[in-house]
C-alpha positions as CSV (number, residue, x, y, z in Angstrom):
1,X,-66.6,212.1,347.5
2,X,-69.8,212.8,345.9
3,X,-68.5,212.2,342.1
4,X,-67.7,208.6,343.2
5,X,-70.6,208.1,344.5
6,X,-72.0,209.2,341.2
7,X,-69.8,207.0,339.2
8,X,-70.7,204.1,341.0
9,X,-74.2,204.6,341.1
10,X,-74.0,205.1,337.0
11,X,-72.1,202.1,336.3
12,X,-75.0,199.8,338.3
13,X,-77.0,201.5,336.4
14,X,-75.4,200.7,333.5
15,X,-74.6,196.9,334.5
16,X,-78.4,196.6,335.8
17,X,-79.9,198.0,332.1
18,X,-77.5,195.7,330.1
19,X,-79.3,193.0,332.2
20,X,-82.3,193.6,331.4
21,X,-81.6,193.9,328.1
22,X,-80.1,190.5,328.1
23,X,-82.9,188.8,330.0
24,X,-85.2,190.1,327.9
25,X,-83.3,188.9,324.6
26,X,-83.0,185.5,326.4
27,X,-86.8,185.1,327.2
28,X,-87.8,186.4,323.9
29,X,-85.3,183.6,322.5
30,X,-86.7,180.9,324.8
31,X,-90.5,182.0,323.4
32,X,-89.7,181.9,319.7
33,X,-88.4,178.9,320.2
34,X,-91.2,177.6,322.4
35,X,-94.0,178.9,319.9
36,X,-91.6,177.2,316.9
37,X,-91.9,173.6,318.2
38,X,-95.5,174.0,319.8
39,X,-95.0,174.8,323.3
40,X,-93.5,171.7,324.0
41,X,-90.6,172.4,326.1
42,X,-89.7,168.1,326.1
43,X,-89.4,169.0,322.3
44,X,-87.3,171.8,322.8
45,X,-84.9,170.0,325.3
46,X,-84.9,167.0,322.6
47,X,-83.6,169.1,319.9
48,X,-81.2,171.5,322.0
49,X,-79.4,168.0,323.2
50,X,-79.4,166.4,319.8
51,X,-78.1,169.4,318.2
52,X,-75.6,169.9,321.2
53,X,-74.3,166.4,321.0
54,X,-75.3,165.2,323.9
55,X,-78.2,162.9,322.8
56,X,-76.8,160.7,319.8
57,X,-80.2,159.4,317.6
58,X,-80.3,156.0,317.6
59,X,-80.6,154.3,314.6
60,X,-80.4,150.7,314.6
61,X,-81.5,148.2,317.2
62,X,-77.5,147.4,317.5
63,X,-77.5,151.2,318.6
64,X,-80.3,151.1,321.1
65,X,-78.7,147.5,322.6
66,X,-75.3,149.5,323.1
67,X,-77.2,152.4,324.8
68,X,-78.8,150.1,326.7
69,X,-76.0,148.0,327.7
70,X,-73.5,151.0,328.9
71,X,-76.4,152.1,331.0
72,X,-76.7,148.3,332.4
73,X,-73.4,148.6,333.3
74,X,-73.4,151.8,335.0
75,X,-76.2,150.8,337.2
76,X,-73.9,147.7,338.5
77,X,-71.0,149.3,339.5
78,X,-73.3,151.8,341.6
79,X,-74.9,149.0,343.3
80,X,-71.5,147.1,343.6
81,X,-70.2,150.2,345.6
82,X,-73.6,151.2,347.5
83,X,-74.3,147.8,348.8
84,X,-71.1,147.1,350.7
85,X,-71.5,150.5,352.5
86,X,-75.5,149.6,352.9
87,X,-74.7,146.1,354.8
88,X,-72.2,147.8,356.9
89,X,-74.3,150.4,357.4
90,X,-77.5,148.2,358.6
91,X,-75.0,145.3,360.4
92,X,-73.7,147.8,363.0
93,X,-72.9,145.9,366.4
94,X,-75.4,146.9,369.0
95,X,-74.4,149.8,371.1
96,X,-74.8,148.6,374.8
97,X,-77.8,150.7,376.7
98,X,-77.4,151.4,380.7
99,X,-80.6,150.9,382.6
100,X,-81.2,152.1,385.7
101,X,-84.1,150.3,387.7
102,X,-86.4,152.8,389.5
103,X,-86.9,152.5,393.7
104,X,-90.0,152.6,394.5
C-alpha cells in the first residue's frame, strides 16, 4: 500500500516540476517578446494576429471599404434578430394585479 502511495506522490511530483518548467519557458517567452517590441503588449497582439492569419493588412482603401462593409452587415443582421425579441420583450400585455381594500 505504501509503494503506491509512493508512486503517486512521485509522478505529481513529476507532473507539478514539468509545470513549472513549462510556465517558466512560457513567461520567459512572453518577456522576450514583450522587451522585443517595447513593452507594448497592443504591439505584440498586432503582430501575433497578423502572423497568425487572423488580422489581414489592409492595403488599399477598396480593402478597408470591404472590411468595413462585412462588419456593416454583421451589425444588421444582429439588430434584425435582437429587435423583434426587444419589442416583444417591452410590449408584454399587462399582467392583471388583485387589490384588496383595507377595513378600517
Amino acid at each position: 500500500m505504501s509503494t503506491d502511495t509512493n508512486k503517486s506522490k512521485t509522478a505529481g511530483r513529476i507532473i507539478l516540476a514539468a509545470g513549472s518548467i513549462m510556465c517558466l519557458w512560457v513567461g520567459a517567452a512572453l518577456v522576450s517578446a514583450l522587451s522585443s517590441v517595447g513593452w507594448s503588449v497592443s504591439t505584440l497582439a498586432g503582430q501575433y494576429m497578423t502572423s497568425v492569419g487572423m488580422v489581414k493588412p489592409l492595403h488599399t482603401l477598396v480593402d478597408y471599404y470591404t472590411h468595413i462593409k462585412g462588419i456593416e452587415y454583421l451589425i444588421c443582421v444582429a439588430f434584425f434578430v435582437a429587435f423583434p425579441v426587444f419589442f416583444k420583450y417591452v410590449n408584454k400585455a399587462p399582467k392583471a394585479v388583485k387589490t384588496v381594500k383595507a377595513i378600517k
